[in-house]
C-alpha positions in Angstrom: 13.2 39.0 43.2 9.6 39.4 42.4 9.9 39.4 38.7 11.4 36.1 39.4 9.2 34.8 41.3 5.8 36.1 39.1 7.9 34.0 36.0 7.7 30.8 38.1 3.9 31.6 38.5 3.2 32.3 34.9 5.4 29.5 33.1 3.6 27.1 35.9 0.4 27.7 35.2 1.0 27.9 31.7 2.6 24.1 31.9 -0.4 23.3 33.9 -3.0 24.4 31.4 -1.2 22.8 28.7 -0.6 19.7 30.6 -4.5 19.1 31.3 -5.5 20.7 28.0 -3.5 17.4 26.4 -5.1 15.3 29.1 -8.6 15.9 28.2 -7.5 15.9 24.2 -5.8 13.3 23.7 -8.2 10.3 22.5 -6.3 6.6 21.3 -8.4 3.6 19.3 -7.2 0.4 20.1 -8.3 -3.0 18.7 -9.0 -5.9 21.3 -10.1 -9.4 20.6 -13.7 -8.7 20.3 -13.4 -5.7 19.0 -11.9 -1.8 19.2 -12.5 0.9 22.2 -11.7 4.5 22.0 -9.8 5.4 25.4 -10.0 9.2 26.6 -9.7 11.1 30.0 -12.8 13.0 31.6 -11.2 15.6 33.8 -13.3 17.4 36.5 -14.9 13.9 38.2 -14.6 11.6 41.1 -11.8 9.2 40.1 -13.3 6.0 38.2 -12.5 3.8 35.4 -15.7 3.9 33.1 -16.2 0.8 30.6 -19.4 2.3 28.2 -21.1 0.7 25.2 -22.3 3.8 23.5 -24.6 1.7 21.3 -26.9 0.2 24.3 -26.5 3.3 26.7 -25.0 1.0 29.5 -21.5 1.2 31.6 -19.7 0.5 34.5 -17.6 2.5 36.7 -14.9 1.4 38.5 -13.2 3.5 42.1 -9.2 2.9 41.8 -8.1 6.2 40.1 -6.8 8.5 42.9 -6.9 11.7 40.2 -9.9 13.6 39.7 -10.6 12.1 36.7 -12.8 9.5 34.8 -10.5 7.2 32.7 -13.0 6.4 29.8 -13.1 3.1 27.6 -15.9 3.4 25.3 -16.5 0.1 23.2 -16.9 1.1 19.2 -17.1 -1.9 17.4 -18.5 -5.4 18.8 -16.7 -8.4 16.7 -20.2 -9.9 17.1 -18.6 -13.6 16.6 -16.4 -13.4 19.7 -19.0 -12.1 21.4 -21.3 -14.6 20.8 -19.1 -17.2 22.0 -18.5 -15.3 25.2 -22.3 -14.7 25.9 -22.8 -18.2 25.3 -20.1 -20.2 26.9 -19.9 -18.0 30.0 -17.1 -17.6 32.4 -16.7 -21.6 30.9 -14.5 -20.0 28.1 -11.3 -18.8 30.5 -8.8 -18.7 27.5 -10.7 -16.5 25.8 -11.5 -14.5 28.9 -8.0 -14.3 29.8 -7.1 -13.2 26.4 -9.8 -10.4 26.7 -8.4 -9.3 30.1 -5.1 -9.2 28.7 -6.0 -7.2 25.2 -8.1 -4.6 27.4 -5.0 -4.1 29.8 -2.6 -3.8 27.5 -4.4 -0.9 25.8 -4.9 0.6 28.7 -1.3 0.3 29.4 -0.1 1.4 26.3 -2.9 4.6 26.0 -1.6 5.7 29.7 2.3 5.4 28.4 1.5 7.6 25.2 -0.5 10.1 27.2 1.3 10.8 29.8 4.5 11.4 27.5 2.1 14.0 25.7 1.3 15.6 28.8 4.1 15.8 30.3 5.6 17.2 26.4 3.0 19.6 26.0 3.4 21.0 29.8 7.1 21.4 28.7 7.2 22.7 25.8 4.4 25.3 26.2 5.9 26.5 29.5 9.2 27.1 27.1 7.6 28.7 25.6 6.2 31.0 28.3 9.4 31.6 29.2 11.1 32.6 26.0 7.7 35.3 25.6 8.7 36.2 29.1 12.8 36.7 27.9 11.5 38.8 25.4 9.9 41.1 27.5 13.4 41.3 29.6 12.6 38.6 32.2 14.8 35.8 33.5 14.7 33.3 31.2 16.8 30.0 32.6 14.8 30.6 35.9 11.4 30.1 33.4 12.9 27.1 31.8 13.7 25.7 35.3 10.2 26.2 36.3 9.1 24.8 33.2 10.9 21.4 33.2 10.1 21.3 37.1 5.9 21.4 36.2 6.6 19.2 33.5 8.0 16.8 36.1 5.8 17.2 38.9 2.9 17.0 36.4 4.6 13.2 35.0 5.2 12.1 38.8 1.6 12.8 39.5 -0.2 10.8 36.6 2.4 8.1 37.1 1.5 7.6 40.6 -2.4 8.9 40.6 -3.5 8.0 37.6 -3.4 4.3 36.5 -6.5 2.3 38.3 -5.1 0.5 41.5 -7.1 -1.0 44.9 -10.0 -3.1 44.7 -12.4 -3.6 41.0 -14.7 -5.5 42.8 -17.5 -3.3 43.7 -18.8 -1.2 40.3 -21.6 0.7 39.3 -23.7 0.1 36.6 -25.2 3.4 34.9 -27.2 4.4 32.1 -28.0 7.9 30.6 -31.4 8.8 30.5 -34.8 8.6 32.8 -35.0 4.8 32.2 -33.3 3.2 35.1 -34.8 -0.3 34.8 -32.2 -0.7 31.2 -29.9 -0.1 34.2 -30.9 -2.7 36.5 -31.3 -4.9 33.6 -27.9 -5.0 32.4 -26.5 -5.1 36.2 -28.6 -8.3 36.0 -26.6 -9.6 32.9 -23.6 -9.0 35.1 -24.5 -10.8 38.0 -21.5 -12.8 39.8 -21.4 -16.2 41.6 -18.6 -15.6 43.4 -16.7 -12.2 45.1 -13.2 -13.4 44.0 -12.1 -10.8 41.9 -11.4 -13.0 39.0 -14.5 -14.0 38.6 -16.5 -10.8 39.1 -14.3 -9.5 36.1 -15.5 -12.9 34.1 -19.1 -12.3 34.9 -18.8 -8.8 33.8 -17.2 -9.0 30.6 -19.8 -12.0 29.4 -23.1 -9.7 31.2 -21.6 -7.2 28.4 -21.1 -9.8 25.6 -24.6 -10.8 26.4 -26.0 -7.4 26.2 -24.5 -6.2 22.9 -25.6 -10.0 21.4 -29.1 -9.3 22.5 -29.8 -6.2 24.4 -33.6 -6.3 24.0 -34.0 -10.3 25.4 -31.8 -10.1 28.7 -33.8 -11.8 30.9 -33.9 -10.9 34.6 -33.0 -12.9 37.8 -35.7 -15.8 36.9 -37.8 -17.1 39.8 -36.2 -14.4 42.5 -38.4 -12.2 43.7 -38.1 -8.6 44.4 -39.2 -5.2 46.1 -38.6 -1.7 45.9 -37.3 0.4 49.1 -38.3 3.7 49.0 -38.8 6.9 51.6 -38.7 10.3 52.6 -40.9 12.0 49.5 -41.6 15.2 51.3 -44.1 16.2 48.9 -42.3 16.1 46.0 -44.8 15.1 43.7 -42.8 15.3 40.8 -41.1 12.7 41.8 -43.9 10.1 41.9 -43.4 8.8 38.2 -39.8 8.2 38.7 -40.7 6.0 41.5 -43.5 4.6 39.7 -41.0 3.4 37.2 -39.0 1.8 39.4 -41.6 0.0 41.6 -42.9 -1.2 38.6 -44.3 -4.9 39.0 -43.0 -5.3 42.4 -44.2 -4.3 46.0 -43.5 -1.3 47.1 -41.7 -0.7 50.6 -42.0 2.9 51.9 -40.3 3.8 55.1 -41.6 7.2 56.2 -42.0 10.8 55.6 -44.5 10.7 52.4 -45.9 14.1 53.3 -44.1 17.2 55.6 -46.9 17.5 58.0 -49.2 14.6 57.0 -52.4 17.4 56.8 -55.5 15.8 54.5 -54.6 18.0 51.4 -50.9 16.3 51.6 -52.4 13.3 51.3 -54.1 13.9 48.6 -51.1 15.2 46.6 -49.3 11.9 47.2 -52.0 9.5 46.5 -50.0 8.1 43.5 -47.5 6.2 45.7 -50.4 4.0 46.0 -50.3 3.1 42.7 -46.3 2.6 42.0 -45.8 -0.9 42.8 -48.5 -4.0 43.0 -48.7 -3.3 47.2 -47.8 -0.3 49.2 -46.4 -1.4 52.9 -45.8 1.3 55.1 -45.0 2.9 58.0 -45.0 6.4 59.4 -41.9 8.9 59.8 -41.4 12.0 61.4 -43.2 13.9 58.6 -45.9 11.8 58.8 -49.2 11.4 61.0 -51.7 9.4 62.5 -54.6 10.5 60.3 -52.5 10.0 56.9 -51.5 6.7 58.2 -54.6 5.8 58.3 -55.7 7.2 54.9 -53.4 4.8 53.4 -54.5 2.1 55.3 -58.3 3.0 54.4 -57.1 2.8 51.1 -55.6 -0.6 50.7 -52.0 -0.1 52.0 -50.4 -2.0 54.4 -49.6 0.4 57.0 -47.8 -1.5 60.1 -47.0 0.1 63.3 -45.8 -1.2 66.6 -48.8 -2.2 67.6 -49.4 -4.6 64.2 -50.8 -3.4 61.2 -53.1 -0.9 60.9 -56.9 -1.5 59.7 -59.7 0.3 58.4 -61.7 2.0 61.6 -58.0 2.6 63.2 -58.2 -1.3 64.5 -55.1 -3.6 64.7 -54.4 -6.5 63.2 -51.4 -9.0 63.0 -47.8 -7.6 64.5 -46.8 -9.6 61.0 -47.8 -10.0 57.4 -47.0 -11.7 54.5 -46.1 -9.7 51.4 -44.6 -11.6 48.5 -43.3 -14.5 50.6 -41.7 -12.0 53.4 -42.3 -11.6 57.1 -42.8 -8.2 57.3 -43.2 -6.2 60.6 -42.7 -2.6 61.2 -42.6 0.0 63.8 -44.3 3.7 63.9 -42.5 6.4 64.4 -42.6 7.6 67.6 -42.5 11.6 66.6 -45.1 11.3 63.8 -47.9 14.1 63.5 -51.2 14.1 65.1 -54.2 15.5 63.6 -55.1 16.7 67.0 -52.3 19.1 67.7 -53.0 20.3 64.4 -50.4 18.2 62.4 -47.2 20.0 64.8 -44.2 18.2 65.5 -44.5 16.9 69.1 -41.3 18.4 69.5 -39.5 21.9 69.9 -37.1 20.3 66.9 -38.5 19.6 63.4 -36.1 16.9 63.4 -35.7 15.3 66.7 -33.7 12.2 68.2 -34.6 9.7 69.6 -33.5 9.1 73.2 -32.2 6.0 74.9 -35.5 5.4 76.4 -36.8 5.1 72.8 -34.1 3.4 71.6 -34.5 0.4 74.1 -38.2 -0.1 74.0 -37.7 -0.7 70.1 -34.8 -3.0 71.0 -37.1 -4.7 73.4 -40.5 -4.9 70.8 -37.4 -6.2 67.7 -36.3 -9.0 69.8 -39.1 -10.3 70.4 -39.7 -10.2 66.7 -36.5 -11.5 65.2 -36.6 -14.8 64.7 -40.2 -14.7 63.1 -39.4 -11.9 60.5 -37.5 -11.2 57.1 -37.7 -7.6 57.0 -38.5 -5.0 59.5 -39.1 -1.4 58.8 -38.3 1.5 60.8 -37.9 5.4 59.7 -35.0 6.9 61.4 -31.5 4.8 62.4 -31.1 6.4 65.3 -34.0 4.5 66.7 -32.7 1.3 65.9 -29.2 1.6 67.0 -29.0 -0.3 69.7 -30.8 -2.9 68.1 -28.5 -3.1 65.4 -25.4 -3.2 67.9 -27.2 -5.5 69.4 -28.0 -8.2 66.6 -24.1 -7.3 65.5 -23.2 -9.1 68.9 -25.5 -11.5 68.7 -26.1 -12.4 64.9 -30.0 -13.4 64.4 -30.8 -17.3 63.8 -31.5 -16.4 60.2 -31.0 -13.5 57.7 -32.8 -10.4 59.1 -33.1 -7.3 56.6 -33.8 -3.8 58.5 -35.5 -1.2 55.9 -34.8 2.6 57.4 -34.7 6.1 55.9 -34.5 9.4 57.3 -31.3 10.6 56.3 -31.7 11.3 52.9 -28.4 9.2 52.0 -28.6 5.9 50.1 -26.7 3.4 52.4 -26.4 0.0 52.7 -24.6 -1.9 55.9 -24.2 -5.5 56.2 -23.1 -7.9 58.6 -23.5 -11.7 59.2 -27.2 -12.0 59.2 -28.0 -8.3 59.6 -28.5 -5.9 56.3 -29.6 -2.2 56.8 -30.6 -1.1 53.9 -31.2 2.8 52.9 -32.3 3.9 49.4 -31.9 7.6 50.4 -34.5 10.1 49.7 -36.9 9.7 46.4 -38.2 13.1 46.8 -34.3 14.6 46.2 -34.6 15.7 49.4 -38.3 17.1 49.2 -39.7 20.4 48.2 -39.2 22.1 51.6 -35.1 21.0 50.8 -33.9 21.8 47.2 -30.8 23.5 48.6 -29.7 19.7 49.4 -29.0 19.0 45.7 -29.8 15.0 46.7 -30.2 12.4 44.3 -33.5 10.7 43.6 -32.4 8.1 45.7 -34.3 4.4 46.0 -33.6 0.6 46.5 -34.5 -2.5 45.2 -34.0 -6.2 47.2 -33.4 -9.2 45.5 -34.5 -12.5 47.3 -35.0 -16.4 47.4 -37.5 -18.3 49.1 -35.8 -21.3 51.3 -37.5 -24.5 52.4 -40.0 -24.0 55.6 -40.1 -20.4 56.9 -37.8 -17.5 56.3 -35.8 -16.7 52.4 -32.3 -15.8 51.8 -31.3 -12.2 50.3 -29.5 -12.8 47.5 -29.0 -8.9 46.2 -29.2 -5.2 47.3 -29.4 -3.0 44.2 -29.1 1.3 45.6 -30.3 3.5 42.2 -29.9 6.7 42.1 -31.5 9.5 39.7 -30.1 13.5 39.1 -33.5 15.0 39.1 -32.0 17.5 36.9 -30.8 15.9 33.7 -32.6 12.3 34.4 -29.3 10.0 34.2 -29.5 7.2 36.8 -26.7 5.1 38.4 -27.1 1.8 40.2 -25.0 -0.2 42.3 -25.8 -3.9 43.1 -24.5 -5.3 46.8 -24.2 -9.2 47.5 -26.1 -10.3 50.4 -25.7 -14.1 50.0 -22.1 -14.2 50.9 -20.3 -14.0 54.2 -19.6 -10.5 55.2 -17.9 -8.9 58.1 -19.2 -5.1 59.1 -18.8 -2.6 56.8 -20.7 0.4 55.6 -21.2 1.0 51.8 -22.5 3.9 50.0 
């Protein structure tokens, strides 16, 4: 009995590691109407279906594959005239469009039918094979064969029902491979949509990639929108400061909170270049940071806003609101930031405490007051500003209201029918005083249009994300000018 049931162990895991040995070897070319892609299979990854273009660095990963498994299409030649007249004619050209869709589906369809009948082959006939060494040796050998052609089968089932992309296509994420994110945000540009019908978004995608292999040097961004960068919770990591620099690049920066650990003089000094990564710093304080480094910045040039308005040089107050790049900005301190005279401690027992209800409803109370004269308003921790946010869920704001917050170290974005809170994560990677977090260089980037009198429309919510270890950044873009109801999105 236990000789048989050690042959059902050895010819299975001998069909198994056959079966993904063929999964990850087996690579098809197949010609489309603009040109040829090579299709393979990445095991060992979140599920996705990954369209790359080798020659400008630049893809797009789809969710839909339930196996742990990247389902790669990697473009290898460009027929440049087709794509030419997709780049040009635009989701205007729906014939040729179609007939794109369909070439690319087919192949996909075809490569999934070969492979799997390789797989599910190779599981087969190595377990056999297993089971005729196993004969040899004495050992059962129609109780290997059954185990054999029972892998083979389960294996088949399992790519036939896990592996071919289903559910929704509609929400991708642009990458890039390298440091240089902004070749990222560039092509997600190129692929911006008009319109979330699923159609469509697949239209605007497939002529942002014809336009990016025509010309990948002269893609031109989102003309006359402005934009700012959403960043927080550095904790020191000063290494970090010229990845951030490169994203806040030409635009404002918008830092929500915990810059430093303690916020002691020499800390501030360490992270004076945030003052220099976009054209304006706005800020205000977190946990991690205090009074007297809030008041650094301020002395410095930054726009540091508090619940009290924004604070000057001389530690005066000015207006509760500002103008930054055609925004109404307000922001609110917060209330567990150091002091420089309890020796830059946390005012309480916790390093990371939580805000109580009290809290919670005297920033609810100071934000209504507030919400129908602001664009944006920034706040460190969520907790903080749950009610509130229940609150404006109920009752939707007058116009659209975008909360900035950070804290949690997670890029985030929820949005709601005039509400968006927005969370780039952590662009410290969690900080030095956390490496065992293994986060993401995590910031954000808001994409916006003026409207007439007071007040502008968010049109986009792009959440980038950077491995500090090997440098290659992802970015995901969010639509904020369409009608939403709740929902979370990481």
């Amino acid at each position: 009995m236990g000789r048989r049931v050690l042959t059902v162990i050895l010819v299975c895991l001998a069909s198994f590691g056959a079966g993904v040995t063929a999964l990850s070897a087996l690579r098809l070319e197949r010609s489309l109407s603009v040109g040829s892609v090579k299709l393979y299979v990445d095991p060992g990854h979140h599920g996705a279906l990954d369209l790359y273009v080798p020659l400008v660095d630049w893809g797009v990963r789809f969710g839909g594959v339930r196996l742990p498994v990247r389902l790669r299409v990697d473009v290898q030649r460009i027929d440049r005239d087709a794509a030419v007249r997709v780049a040009r004619e635009g989701t205007g050209a729906p014939v040729l469009l179609s007939q794109i869709k369909r070439d690319a589906t087919d192949a996909i369809a075809s490569y999934l039918r070969i492979l799997i009948a390789v797989v599910v082959g190779s599981a087969l006939g190595f377990g056999l094979l297993v089971a005729l060494a196993l004969r040899g040796a004495g050992w059962s050998f129609r109780t290997g064969a059954i185990a054999a052609v029972a892998s083979a089968l389960g294996i088949g089932v399992a790519l036939v029902v896990l592996l071919p992309p289903r559910g929704d296509l509609h929400a991708p994420t642009y990458y890039a491979h390298g440091p240089d994110i902004p070749r990222a945000l560039r092509a997600i540009e190129s692929a911006s949509s008009t319109s979330d019908v699923l159609g469509q978004e697949l239209d605007a995608q497939l002529v942002g990639l014809a336009r990016l292999v025509v010309a990948p040097g002269g893609r031109s961004q989102l003309t006359g929108h402005p934009q700012i960068t959403v960043a927080s919770d550095l904790h020191n990591n000063v290494l970090a400061i010229p990845a951030l620099q490169r994203i806040a690049r030409g635009f404002p920066l918008f830092f929500v909170g915990d810059l430093t650990d303690r916020g002691s003089p020499l800390e501030s000094q360490l992270t004076q270049g945030v003052l220099r990564a976009g054209t304006r710093l706005v800020f205000v304080t977190g946990n991690h940071d205090s009074d007297a480094s809030a008041q650094e910045l301020a002395d410095r040039g930054a726009i540091v806003l508090t619940e009290r308005g924004r604070l000057l040089r001389g530690g005066r107050f000015g207006p509760m609101i500002v103008r930054v790049a055609g925004l109404r900005v307000a922001g609110y301190g917060d209330p567990f930031r150091r002091r420089r005279a309890r020796g830059y401690l946390s005012p309480e027992a916790s390093l990371e405490p939580r805000a109580s209800v009290a809290q919670q409803d005297e920033f609810a109370a100071w934000l209504h007051g507030l919400q129908d004269k602001v664009d944006v308003v920034m706040v460190h921790e969520p907790g903080l500003a749950a009610k509130a946010i229940a609150d404006l869920r109920a009752s939707p704001p007058a116009h659209p209201l975008v909360l900035l917050v950070g804290h949690t170290h997670r890029a985030e974005i929820q949005i709601d029918d005039g509400l968006t809170v927005l969370n780039g994560g952590t662009i410290g990677a969690g900080g030095t005083g956390n490496l065992d977090e293994k986060a993401p260089i995590g910031a954000a980037r808001m994409i916006y249009a003026p409207v007439s009198g007071d007040g502008v429309a968010p049109l986009a919510a792009d959440l980038v994300e950077i491995d500090p270890g090997n440098g290659s950044a992802t970015a995901r873009r969010y639509r904020l000018d369409v009608a939403h109801t709740s929902q979370a999105r990481k």
